[in-house]
C-alpha positions in Angstrom: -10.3 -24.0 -15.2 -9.1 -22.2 -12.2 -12.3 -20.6 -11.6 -14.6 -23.7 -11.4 -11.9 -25.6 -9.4 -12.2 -22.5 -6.7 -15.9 -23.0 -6.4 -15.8 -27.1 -6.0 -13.0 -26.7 -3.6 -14.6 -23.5 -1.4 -17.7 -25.2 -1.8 -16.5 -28.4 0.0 -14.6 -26.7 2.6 -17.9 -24.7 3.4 -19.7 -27.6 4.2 -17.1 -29.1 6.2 -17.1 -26.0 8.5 -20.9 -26.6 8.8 -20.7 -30.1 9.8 -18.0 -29.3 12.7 -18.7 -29.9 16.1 -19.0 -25.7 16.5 -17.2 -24.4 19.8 -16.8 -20.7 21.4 -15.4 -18.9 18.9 -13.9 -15.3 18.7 -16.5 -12.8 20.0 -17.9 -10.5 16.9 -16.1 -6.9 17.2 -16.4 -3.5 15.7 -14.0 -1.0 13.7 -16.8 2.0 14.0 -15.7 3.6 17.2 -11.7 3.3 15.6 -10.2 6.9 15.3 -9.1 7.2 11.8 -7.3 10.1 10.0 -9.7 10.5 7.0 -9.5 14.7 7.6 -7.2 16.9 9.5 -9.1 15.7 12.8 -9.2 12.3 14.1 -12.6 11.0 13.8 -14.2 7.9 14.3 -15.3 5.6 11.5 -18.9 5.9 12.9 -18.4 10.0 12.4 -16.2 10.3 9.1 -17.4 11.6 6.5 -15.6 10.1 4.0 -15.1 6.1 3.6 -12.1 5.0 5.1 -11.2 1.0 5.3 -9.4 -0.6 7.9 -7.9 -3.8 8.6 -7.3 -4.0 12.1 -4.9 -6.7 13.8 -7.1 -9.7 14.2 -7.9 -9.7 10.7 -4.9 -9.5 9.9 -3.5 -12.3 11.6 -5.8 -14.3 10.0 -5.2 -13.8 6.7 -2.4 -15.6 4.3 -0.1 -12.6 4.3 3.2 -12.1 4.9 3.6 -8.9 3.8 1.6 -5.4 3.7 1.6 -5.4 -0.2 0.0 -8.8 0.4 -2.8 -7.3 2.7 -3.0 -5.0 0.5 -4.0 -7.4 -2.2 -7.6 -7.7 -0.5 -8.8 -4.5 -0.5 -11.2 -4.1 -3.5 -10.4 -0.6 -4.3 -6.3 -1.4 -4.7 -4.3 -2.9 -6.8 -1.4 -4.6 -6.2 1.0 -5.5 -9.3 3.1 -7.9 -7.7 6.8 -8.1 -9.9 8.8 -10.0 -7.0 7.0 -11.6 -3.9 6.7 -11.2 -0.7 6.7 -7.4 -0.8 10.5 -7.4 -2.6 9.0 -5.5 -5.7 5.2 -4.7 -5.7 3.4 -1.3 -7.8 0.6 -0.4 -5.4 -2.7 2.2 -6.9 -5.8 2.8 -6.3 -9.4 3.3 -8.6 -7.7 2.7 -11.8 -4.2 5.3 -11.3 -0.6 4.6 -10.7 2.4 3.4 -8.3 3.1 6.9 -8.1 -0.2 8.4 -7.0 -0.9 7.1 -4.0 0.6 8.7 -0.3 2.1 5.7 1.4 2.6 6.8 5.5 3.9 4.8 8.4 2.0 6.3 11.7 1.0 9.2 9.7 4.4 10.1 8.5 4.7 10.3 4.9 7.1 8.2 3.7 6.4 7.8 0.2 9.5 7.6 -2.5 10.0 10.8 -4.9 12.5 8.6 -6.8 10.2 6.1 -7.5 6.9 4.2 -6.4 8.7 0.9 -7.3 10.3 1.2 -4.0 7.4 3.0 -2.1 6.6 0.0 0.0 9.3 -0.9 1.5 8.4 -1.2 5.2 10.5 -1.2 8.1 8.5 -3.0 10.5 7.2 -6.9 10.2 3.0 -7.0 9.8 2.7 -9.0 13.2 3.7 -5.5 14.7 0.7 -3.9 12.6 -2.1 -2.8 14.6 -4.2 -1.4 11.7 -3.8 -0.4 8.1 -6.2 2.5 7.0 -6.8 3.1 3.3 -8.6 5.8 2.0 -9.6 6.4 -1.4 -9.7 9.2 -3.6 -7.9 12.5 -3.3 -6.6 13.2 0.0 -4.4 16.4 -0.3 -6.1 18.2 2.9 -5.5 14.8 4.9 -2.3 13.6 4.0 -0.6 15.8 1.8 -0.4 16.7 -2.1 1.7 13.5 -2.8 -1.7 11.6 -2.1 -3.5 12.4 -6.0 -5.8 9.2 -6.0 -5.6 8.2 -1.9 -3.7 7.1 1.0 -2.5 4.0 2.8 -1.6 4.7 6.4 0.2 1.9 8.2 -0.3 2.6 12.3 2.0 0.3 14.6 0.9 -1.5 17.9 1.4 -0.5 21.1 1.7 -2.3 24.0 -0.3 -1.8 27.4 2.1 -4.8 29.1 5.8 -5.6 28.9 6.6 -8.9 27.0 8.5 -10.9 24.2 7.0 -12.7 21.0 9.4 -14.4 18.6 8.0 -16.4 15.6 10.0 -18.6 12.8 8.2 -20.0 9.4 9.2 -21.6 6.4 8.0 -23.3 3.2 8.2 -23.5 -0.1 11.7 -22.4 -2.4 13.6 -22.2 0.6 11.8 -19.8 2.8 12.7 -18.5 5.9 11.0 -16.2 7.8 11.7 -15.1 11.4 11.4 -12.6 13.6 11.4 -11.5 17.8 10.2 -8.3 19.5 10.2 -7.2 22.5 8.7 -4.5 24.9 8.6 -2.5 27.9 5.9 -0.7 28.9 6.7 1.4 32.8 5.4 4.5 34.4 4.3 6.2 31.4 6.7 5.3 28.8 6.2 2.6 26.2 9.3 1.0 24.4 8.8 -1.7 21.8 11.9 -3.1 19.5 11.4 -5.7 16.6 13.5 -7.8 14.3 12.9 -9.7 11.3 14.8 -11.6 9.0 13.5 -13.2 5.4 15.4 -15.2 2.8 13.9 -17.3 -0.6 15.9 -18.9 -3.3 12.9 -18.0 -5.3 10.3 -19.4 -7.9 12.1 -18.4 -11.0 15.2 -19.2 -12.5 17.2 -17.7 -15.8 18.1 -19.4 -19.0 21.6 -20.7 -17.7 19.8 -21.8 -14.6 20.5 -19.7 -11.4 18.1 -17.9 -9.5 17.2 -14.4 -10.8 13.8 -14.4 -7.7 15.8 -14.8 -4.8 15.7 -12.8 -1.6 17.5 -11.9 1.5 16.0 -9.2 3.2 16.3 -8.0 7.3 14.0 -5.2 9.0 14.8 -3.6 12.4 11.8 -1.0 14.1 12.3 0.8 16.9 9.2 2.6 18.6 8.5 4.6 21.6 6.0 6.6 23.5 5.3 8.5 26.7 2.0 10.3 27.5 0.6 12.0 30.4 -2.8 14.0 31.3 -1.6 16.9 29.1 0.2 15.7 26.5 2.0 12.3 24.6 5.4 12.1 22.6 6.3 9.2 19.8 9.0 8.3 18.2 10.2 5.6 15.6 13.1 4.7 13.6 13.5 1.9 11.5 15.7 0.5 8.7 15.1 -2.5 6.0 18.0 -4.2 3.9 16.9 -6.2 0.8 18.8 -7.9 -1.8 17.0 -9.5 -4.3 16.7 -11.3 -7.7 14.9 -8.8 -10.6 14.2 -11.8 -13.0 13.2 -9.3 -16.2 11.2 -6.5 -13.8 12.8 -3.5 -15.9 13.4 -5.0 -19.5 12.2 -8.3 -20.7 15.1 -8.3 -22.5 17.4 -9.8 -19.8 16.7 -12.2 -16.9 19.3 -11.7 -14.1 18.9 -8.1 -13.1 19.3 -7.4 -9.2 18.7 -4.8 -7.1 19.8 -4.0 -3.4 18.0 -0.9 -1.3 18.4 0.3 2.1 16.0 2.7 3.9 15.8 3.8 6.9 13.3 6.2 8.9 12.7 8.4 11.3 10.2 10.5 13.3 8.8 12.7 16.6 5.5 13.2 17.1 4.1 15.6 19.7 0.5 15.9 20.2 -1.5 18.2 23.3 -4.9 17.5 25.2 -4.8 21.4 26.2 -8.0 23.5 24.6 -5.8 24.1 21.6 -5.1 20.6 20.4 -1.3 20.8 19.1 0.0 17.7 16.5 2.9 17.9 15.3 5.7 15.9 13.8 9.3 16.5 11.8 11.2 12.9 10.0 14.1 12.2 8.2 13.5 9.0 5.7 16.5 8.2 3.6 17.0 5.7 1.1 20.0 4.3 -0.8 19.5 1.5 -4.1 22.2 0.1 -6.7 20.3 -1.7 -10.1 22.4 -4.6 -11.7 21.0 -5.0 -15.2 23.4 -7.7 -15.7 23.7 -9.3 -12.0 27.4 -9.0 -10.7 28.7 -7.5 -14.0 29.7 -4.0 -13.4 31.9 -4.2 -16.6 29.1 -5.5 -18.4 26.6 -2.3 -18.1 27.3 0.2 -15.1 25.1 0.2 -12.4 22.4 2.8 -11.8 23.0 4.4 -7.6 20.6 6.3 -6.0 20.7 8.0 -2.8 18.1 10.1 -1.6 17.3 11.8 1.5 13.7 13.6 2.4 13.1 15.8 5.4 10.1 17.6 6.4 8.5 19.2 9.2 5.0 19.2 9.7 3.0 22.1 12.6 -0.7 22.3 13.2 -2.9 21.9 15.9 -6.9 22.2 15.9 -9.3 23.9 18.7 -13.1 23.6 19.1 -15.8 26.2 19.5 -19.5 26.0 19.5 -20.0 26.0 15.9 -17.4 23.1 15.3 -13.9 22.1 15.2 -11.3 23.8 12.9 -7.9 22.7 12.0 -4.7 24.4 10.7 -1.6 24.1 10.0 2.0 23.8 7.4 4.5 21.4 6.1 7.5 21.6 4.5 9.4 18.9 3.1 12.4 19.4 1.3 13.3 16.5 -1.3 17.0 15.4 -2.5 18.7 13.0 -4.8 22.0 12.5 -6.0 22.6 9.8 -8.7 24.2 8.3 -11.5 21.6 9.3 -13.8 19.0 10.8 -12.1 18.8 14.8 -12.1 21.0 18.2 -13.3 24.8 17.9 -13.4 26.0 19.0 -9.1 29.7 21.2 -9.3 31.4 18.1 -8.3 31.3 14.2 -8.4 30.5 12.8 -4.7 32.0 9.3 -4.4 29.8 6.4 -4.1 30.3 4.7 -0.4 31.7 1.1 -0.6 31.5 1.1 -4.5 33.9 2.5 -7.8 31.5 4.9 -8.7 30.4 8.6 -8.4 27.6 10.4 -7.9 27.3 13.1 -11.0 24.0 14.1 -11.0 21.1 15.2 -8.5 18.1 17.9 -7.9 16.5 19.0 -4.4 13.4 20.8 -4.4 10.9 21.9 -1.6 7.8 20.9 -1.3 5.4 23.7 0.8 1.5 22.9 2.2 -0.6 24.9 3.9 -4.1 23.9 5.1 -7.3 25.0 6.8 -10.2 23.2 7.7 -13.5 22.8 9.5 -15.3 20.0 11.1 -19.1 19.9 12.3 -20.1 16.8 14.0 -23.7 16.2 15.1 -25.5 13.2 15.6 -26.7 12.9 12.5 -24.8 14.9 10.2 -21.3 15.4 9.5 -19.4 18.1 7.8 -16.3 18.7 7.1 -14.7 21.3 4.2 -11.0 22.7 3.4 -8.4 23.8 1.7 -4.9 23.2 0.8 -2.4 25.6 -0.5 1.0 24.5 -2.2 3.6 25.5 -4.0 7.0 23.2 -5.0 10.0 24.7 -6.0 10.7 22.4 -8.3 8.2 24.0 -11.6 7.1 27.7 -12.0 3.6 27.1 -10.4 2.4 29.5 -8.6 0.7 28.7 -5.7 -2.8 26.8 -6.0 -5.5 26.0 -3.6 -7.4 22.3 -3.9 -10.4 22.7 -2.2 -12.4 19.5 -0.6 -16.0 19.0 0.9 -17.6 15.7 2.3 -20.6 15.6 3.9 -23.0 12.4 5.3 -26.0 12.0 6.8 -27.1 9.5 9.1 -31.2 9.0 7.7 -32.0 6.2 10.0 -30.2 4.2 12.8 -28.8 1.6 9.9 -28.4 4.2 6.6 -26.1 6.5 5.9 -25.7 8.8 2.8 -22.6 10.5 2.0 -21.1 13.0 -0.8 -17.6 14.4 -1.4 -15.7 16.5 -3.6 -11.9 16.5 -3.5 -9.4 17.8 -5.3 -5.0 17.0 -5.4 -2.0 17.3 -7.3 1.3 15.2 -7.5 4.6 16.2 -8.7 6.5 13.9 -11.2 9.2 11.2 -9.5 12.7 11.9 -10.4 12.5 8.7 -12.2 9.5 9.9 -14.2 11.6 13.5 -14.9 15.2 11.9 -15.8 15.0 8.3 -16.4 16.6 8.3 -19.8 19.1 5.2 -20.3 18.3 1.6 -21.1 15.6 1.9 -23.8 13.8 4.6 -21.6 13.5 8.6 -22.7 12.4 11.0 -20.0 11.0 14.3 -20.0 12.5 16.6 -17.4 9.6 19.4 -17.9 6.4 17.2 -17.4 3.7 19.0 -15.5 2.4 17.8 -12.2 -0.9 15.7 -12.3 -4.2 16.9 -11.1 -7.3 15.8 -10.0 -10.3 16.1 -9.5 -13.1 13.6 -7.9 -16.7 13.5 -6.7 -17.7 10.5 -5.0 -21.3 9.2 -3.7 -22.7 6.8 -1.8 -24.9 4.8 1.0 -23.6 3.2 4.3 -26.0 0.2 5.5 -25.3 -1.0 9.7 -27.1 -3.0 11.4 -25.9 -6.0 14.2 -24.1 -8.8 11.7 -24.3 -6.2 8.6 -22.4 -3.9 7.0 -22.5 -2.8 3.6 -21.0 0.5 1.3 -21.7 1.6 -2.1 -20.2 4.0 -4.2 -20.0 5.8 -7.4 -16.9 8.0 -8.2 -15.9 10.2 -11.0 -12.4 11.3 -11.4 -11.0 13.8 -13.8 -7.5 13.9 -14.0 -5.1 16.2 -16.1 -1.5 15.5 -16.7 -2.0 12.1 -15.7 2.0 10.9 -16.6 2.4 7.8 -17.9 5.2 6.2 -19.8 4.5 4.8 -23.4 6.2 3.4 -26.3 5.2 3.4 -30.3 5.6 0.1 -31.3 5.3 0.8 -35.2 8.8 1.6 -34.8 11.6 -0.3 -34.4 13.9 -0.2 -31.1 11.4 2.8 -29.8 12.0 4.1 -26.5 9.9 4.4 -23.6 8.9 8.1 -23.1 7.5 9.7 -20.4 4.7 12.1 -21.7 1.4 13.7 -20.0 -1.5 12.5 -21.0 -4.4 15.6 -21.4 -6.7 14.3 -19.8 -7.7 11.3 -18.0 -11.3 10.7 -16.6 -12.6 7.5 -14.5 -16.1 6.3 -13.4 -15.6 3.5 -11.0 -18.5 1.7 -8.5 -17.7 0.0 -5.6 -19.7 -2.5 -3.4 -18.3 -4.2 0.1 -20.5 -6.6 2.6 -19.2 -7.5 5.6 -21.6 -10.5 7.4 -21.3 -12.0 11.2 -23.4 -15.0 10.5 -23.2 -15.7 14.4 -24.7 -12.1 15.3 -27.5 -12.3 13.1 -28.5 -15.8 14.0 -27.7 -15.3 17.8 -25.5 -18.1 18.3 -22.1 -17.4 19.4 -21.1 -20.7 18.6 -21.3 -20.0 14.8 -19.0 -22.0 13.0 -18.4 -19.2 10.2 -16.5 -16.3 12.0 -17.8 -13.6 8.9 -17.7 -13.5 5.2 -16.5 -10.2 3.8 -17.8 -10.0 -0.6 -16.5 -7.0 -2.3 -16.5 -6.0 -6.3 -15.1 -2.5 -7.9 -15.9 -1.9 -11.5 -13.9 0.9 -12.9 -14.4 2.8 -17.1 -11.5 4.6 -17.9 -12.5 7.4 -20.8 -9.0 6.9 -22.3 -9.0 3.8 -24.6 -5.3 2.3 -25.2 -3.8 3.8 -27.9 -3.3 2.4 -31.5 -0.3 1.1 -32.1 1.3 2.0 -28.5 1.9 0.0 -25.5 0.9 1.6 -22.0 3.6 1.3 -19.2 1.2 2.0 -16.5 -1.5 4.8 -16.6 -3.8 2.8 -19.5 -3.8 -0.2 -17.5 -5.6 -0.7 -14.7 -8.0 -3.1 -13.3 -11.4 -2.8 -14.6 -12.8 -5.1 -12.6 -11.9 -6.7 -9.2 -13.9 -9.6 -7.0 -12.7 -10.0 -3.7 -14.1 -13.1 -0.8 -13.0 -14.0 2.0 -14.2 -16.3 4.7 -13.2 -16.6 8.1 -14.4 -20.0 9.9 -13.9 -21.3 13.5 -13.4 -25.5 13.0 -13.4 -27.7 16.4 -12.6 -26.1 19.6 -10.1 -22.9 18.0 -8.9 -24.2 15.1 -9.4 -21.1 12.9 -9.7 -21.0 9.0 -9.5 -18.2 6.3 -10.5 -18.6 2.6 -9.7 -15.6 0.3 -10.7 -15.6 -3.4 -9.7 -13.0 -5.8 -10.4 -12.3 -9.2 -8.5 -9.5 -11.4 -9.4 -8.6 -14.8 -7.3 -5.7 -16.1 -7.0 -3.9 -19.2 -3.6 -3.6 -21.6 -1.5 -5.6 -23.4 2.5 -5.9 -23.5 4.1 -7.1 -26.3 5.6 -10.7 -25.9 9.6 -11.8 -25.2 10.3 -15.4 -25.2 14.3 -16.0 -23.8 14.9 -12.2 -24.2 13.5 -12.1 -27.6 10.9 -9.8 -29.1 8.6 -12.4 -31.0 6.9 -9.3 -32.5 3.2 -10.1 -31.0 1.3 -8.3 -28.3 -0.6 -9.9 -25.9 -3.7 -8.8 -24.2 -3.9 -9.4 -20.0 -6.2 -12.5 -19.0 -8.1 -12.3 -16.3 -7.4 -15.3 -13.3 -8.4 -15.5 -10.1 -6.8 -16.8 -7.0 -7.2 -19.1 -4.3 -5.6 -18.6 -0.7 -6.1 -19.9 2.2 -4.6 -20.2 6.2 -5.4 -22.4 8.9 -3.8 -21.5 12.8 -4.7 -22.9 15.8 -3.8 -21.1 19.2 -2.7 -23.1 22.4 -1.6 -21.7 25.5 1.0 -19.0 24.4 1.5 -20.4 21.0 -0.1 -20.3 18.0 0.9 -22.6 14.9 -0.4 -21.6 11.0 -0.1 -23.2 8.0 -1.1 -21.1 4.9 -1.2 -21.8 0.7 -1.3 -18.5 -1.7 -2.7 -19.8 -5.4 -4.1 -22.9 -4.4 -5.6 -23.3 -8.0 -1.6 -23.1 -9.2 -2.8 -21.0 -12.1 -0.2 -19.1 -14.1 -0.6 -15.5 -14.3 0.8 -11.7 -15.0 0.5 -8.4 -13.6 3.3 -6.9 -15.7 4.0 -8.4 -19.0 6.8 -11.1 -19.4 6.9 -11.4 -15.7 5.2 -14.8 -14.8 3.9 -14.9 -11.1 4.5 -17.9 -8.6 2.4 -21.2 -8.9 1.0 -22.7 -5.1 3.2 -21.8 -2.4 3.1 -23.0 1.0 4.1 -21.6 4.4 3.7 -22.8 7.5 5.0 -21.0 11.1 5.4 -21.1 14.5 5.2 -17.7 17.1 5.7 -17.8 21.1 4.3 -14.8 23.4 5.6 -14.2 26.6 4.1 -11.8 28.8 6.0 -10.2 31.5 
C-alpha cells in the first residue's frame, strides 16, 4: 500500500515540476576536485583510489534532515536503525555489520564511543554548520584507525571566509522546537566560529498509563577556530551536547518508560605544515557522562546504570614527497577509561557519583597503540596506494599484528575508471559488549576482538551530467561479536558471544544525473536525480531457535531516490524515497508481555520530502518525513513515527 501510493504521488509531483514555468536554477557543481581522507594523504575524489561518498553542504540543505543520523539515512551503503528520532537514539553500520564497527570522526578526530555505539552519534555541532560528510566503506584501519572494522563516517565543519551571524527557528509536529544561532569572525588570519542549538519534542509515543516515554530536550554548543599562514595552519574545536530523552522500550520490551540522559563534550588541536615534510598532527580529549532509568524517575524502583568515560589520544605523523611518490607515517595512542556502576573490574575504592546518591565501583582503562606506514603514487591515469598498520591494545594478550591494505584504479578512458582494493582491520569489544551483565543481559569479559578482512571491485563511469559506481565486495570477518539469546528456554539471557566466522558479498550501484547538463539547458526544472541500490548475502543464516541482537540482522537490500527540482523562480523541492528490507526476527511483546511468537522484519519504504524557497537573506522550508504514514520497525517492539511535519525559518547576516 505504501509503495504504490509513493509512485502515484512522486509520479504527479514529477509532472508538476515539468509543467512549471522553469527559471535560473542552481548552477550544476562537482565533488571530484574535494580533498577527502580516504588514505593517510589527502586526495581528491578525482585521484582516490578507493570510493569515498560525500554530501557536501548544498545537498544537505536540501534534504529533509535534521539530524546527521538522518543524512545518514540516504546513503545506500548505511544503515541507520532509528530507536528514538531526531538523532536521540540511532545504531549506525555499514555493508551488513554493527553499531560498533564503524569509526565515527568529527574533523578527522575519532570520536567514536568504547562504551557503546548506542551513543556513538551524538554530535556536538547542528548540521547547518556541516560543510561535508565523507563516508567510506569497508575497512579503513590505515585511514582512520583500528576502531574503523567495516568503514568510516567523517563529519568536517564549515569554515567561514567572511564574518557574520545566521540564526534559524522551526517547529512542527508533537511539539517540536528547533532553534539555533551562530556566529563568526573571520580577521587577519584567524577564523572564529561559535554555534548554538536548542531541540525539544513531547514525542510520538506514549506508555500504557499515558505520559510520554519519546520526549526530548536536547542543547548543543560548538566552538571552532583556525589560523593559517604561508607555512603552516592551527585548529581547534570544542563542543558539548546535553540530551534528556524518553527510551519508550529501547533496552527491554518489557517496560515502556525507561530514560536516559548523556553529556559529552569534545575537544581537539590540530597542527598541520606546508614545509617539504608535510607535518599533521592532532591530540583530543572527548569525555562523556550517561545515567539509564529503566523505570523513569524511580531510583528505588531499579538503580540506575552511570557511566563516565573519558578517552585521550594523541595522534603524530606527517608525509613527504619524492620522485617515486608520496609516503606517509606516523603513531597514535589513545588511552581509554570508564568508571561505572556495572561496567568493568572492581577500582580500590568507590568514587562518588557527581550530583547523584550513587558510587562509581567498577571501571577498566586500556591503551590503544597504532602505528602506520604508507605510500602513494599518483599519475594521471593510475593511482596507487599500499600500507600498513601495526597495533597492539593493552586491554587482551595480543601481540602486536600488522593489517595490510592495497587499492589501486585506473583511469581507461576520460569517462571509466576501474578500481581494486584489499583491506584489512580489527575492533576491540565495547565495555558494554565485555561487562554488560544485569537486566536480562550476560556478558563475556574475554571476547576476542573482531577482524576483517575485504576485497572490493569495481567501475567509475563520468561524464558531464553522469556519474555512476559499481561495486562487488567480499568481507570475511572473524570474531564478529554479537549478542544472542536461545529462546527454547525460558527467561534466557542475552549473551554476548563471538561468532567464528562471518562472511558478506554485497553489490552496490549509485547514479547521480544533471538532467540540465546533459540537455544544455540551465533552466532545467529537475536540479538532479541521484538512484542508488545495495544488495548484501550474509553466509551466516539466523540461527534455529535464537534471536539475533544485532550481527544476523542487517539489511539485505536497500533502494535509495532522491530528486532535487527547481519550481517557479527558486522555489526548490526534494523528494527522497527509501526502501529497507532487512533480515531477522524479534520475538513479539504486546503491553510488556511476551506473547510467545516471533516475528520476521517487513520490508516498507518511505516517503520524504522538503520544499524551501530563498529570499533576500532568508530562506523559509517546510519538510514531511514518511509521507505514506506507514508503520514500521528497525528494532523489534519499537514502532517508528507516522508523517511528521516541520517547517523553519533561518536569517543570515553578513558582516
Amino acid at each position: 500500500m505504501c509503495k504504490s501510493r509513493f509512485f502515484s504521488i512522486a509520479a504527479l509531483l514529477i509532472a508538476v515540476s515539468f509543467c512549471a514555468a522553469a527559471q535560473p536554477g542552481t548552477p550544476s557543481y562537482t565533488l571530484d576536485s574535494v580533498a577527502v581522507t580516504g588514505s593517510k594523504i589527502p586526495l581528491s575524489l578525482g585521484q582516490s583510489a578507493r570510493i569515498v561518498t560525500v554530501m557536501d553542504s548544498v545537498r544537505i540543505a536540501a534534504m529533509p534532515a535534521m539530524s546527521v543520523n538522518d543524512l545518514l539515512k540516504f546513503a545506500v551503503a548505511v544503515d541507520v536503525r532509528q530507536r528514538g528520532v531526531m538523532g536521540m537514539q540511532t545504531d549506525i553500520s555499514m555493508r551488513g555489520g554493527t553499531h560498533d564497527q564503524i569509526a565515527i570522526l568529527l574533523n578527522g578526530i575519532n570520536i567514536s564511543d568504547p562504551q557503546t555505539g548506542h551513543n556513538a552519534a551524538d554530535f556536538p555541532v547542528d548540521i547547518s554548520q556541516i560543510e561535508r560528510i565523507e563516508i567510506l566503506e569497508g575497512p579503513a584501519a590505515r585511514a582512520y584507525g583500528t576502531s574503523s572494522l567495516l568503514g568510516a563516517v567523517n563529519i568536517v565543519t564549515k569554515s567561514f571566509e567572511e564574518s557574520g551571524v545566521t540564526a534559524r527557528v522551526e517547529g512542527g509536529s508533537y511539539g517540536l522546537l528547533n532553534a539555533g544561532l551562530s556566529g563568526h569572525i573571520v580577521k587577519n588570519g584567524f577564523s572564529n566560529n561559535l554555534s548554538a542549538s536548542y531541540l525539544r519534542s513531547d514525542g510520538y509515543n506514549k506508555t500504557k498509563a499515558g505520559t510520554p516515554n519519546t520526549d526530548i530536550s536536547a542543547a548543543k554548543l560548538f566552538y571552532q577556530g583556525a589560523y593559517s599562514s604561508d607555512s603552516f595552519s592551527l585548529g581547534w574545536h570544542a563542543g558539548a551536547s546535553l540530551r534528556d530523552f524518553g527510551s519508550n522500550t529501547f533496552y527491554s520490551p518489557k517496560f515502556d518508560d525507561q530514560f536516559e540522559h548523556t553529556f559529552k563534550s569534545f575537544t581537539a588541536l590540530q597542527l598541520e605544515t606546508y614545509t617539504k615534510l608535510h607535518i599533521k598532527s592532532s591530540v583530543y580529549w572527548n569525555h562523556s557522562q550517561d545515567r539509564f532509568e529503566l523505570f523513569r524517575g524511580q531510583k528505588d524502583k531499579y538503580p540506575y546504570n552511570y557511566h563516565r568515560v573519558n578517552v585521550a589520544g594523541v595522534n603524530l605523523g606527517g608525509w613527504f614527497e619524492t620522485s617515486i611518490g608520496k609516503t606517509a607515517f606516523g603513531a597514535e595512542v589513545r588511552n581509554e577509561n570508564i568508571i561505572s556502576t556495572n561496567l568493568g573490574e572492581p577500582l580500590s575504592s568507590p568514587i562518588p557519583v557527581t550530583g547523584a546518591d550513587a558510587e562509581y565501583r567498577v571501571g577498566l582503562n586500556r591503551t590503544d597503540m597504532n602505528f602506520y606506514l604508507e605510500h602513494n603514487v599518483i599519475l594521471r591515469r593510475f593511482t596507487f596506494s599500499a600500507g600498513v598498520v601495526a597495533a597492539k591494545n593493552t586491554g587482551n594478550n595480543d601481540r602486536l599484528r600488522l593489517y595490510p591494505g592495497v587499492d589501486a584504479s585506473v583511469r581507461i578512458s576520460d569517462s571509466w575508471k576501474l578500481y581494486a582494493s584489499y583491506n584489512s582491520s580489527l575492533r576491540m569489544p565495547t565495555f558494554t559488549e565485555l561487562y554488560y551483565s544485569v537486566g536480562g543481559h550476560q556478558a563475556d569479559k574475554n571476547l576476542k576482538a573482531e577482524r576483517m578482512q575485504a576485497v572490493e571491485f569495481g567501475v567509475k563511469y563520468m561524464k558531464a551530467g553522469i556519474r555512476a559506481i559499481a561495486s562487488v565486495y567480499y568481507h570475511k570477518g572473524t570474531n564478529l561479536i554479537d549478542w544472542i539469546k536461545d529462546n527454547s528456554v525460558p527467561d534466557a539471557p542475552w549473551t554476548s558471544v563471538n561468532h567464528a566466522e562471518l562472511n558478506s558479498l554485497g553489490e552496490e550501484i549509485t547514479l547521480h544525473i544533471e538532467p540540465g547538463v546533459i540537455a544544455g539547458n540551465e533552466y532545467f526544472p529537475i536540479r538532479d536525480i541521484d538512484i542508488s541500490y545495495s544488495h548484501i548475502d550474509q553466509s551466516k543464516a539466523p540461527l534455529e531457535g535464537y534471536e539475533s541482537y544485532y550481527a544476523l540482522e542487517y539489511l539485505r537490500n536497500k533502494a535509495v531516490i532522491q530528486a532535487d527540482f527547481i519550481l517557479l523562480k527558486k522555489l526548490n523541492l526534494n523528494i527522497s524515497y527509501r526502501w529497507h528490507d532487512r533480515v531477522g526476527s524479534y520475538r513479539l511483546y504486546e503491553d510488556g508481555a511476551d506473547t510467545g511468537k516471533t516475528v520476521t522484519f517487513s520490508p516498507y519504504s518511505l516517503l520524504d520530502a522538503k520544499i524551501s524557497y530563498p529570499f533576500g537573506n532568508f530562506r523559509a522550508y517546510l519538510s514531511a518525513e514518511n509521507l505514506l504514514n506507514c508503520r514500521y520497525f528497525d528494532h523489534g517492539n519499537v514502532p517508528q513515527p507516522g508523517i511528521w511535519i516541520k517547517g523553519g525559518l533561518s536569517f543570515t547576516f553578513f558582516k
